[in-house]
Residue, then its C-alpha position, 0 to 999 in steps of 0.5 A: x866799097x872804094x874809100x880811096x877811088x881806086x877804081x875810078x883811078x883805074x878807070x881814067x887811066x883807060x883801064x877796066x879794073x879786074x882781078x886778074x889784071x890787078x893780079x899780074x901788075x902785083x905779081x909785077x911790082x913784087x919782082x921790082x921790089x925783090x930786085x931793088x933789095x937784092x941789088x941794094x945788098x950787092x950795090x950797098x953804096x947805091x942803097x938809097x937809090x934802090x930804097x927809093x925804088x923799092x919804095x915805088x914798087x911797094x906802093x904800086x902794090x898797095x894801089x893794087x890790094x886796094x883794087x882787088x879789095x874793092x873789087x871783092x867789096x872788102x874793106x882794107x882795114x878790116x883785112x888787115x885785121x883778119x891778117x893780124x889774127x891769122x898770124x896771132x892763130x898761127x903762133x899759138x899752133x907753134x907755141x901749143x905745137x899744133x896743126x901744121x906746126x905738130x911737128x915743127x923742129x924750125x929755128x928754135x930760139x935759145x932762152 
């Protein structure tokens, strides 16, 4: 399942696609996109610069996913789905405090 090309992408740019390439590259571009915050905060007048930056990183990282999600023949849509119900799930356990949330005493919002 390749809906966007990706490995054929991979593939022109003289590259095998696998997992742990596309890993390392993510791992990567996930440094750049912390660094590009980080230093937009200590640079404020050169925020936009690193906005741009941080943007590069980000969507290299999107290229990514979509390699490992092909690889593991998985759609990206529904990831995105199971990720959205993951996050719903772990919301309720905090809110029922269940699981690992049975003892969260965390950042309690005042009402």
């Amino acid at each position: 399942m390749d809906p966007y090309g990706v490995l054929e992408l991979t593939h022109r740019l003289g590259r095998e696609p696998n997992i742990d390439t596309a890993l390392h590259i993510m791992q990567w571009e996930l440094g750049d996109l912390a660094k590009s915050h980080t230093y937009s905060k200590w640079h404020p007048d050169l925020e936009s610069s690193y906005k741009a930056e941080a943007k590069l990183a980000l969507s290299s990282l999107f290229f990514q996913f979509h390699v490992v999600a092909a690889l593991l023949d998985a759609s990206p849509a529904e990831l995105l789905v199971t990720g959205i119900e993951t996050v719903q799930d772990r919301i309720k356990e905090k809110e029922q405090k269940v699981g690992r949330f049975q003892h969260y005493v965390g950042d309690q919002k005042e009402e």
